[in-house]
Every structure is written in structure tokens, then in C-alpha cells.
N, C-alpha and C positions, 0 to 999 in steps of 0.2 A: 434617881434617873437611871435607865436601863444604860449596859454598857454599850457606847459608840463607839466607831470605827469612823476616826474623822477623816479618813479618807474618803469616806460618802458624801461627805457633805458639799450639799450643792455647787457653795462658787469654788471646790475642788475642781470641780467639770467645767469652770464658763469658758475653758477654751477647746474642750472636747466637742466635736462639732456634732457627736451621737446625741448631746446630749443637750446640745443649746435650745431647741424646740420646747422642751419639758421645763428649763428654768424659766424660760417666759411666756410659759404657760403658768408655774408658780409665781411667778410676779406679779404679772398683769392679775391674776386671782385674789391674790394678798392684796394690792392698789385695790379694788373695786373692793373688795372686803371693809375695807379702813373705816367707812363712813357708818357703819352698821355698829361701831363700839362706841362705848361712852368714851373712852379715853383707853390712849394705846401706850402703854410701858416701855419705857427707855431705862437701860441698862447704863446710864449715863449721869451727867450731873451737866444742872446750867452753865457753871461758871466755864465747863470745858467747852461747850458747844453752845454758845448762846444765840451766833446767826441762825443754827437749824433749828433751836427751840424758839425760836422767832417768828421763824416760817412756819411753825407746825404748831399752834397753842392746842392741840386737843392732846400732845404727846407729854405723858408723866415720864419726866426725869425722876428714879428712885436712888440714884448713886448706886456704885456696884455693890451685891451683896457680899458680907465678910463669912468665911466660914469658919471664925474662932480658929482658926487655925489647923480645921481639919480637911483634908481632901473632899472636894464636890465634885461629882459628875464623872467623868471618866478621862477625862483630860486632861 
């Protein structure tokens, strides 16, 4: 993963009003996207969230990934 600056990161902004146009223009993008995959990857497990995997059977709960104990991402 290149390095981030998680200050950019979108909902850093959802109260920046420069910037609120563009996050729901990524959403509503990502919604209307959804239905075009086989199934959508959750960073999650059922037993934490089982009403939203309820509501969403096309979404793969994988549980988080572990990183043996080494640094991932830049975070």
C-alpha cells in the first residue's frame, strides 16, 4: 500500500462544506456501483454485525486481516 496521509481521507472532510459535493458524488457512485459485483468484502465478522449482514446477504464478512505482527499500510 503506497503511503497515506489520512488526513485526506474522505469522511476527514464530511464537515468541510468545500468538500461535501464530492463525497456524495463518491457515494451515491459506490451505491449504484454495488449491484455490478458478485459479492462485496467486509472487513468484519458476523458475530459483530449480524443485523447489517442481515440486511446485506451479498456482503462477505472476511474478519480483519492479521498482519503476524508486522506493520500494514501506513497507519
Amino acid at each position: 500500500m503506497p503511503p497515506t496521509d489520512t488526513a485526506e481521507f474522505s469522511w476527514n472532510h464530511a464537515g468541510d462544506p468545500k468538500g461535501q459535493p464530492a463525497i456524495t458524488r463518491l457515494i451515491l457512485r459506490n451505491n449504484t456501483a454495488t449491484h455490478l459485483a458478485e459479492a462485496i468484502v467486509c472487513n468484519s465478522f458476523e458475530e459483530l454485525e449480524p443485523g447489517a449482514f442481515a440486511l446485506a446477504p451479498g456482503v462477505l464478512p472476511i474478519r480483519p486481516l492479521g498482519s503476524g505482527g508486522k506493520p500494514v499500510g501506513s497507519f
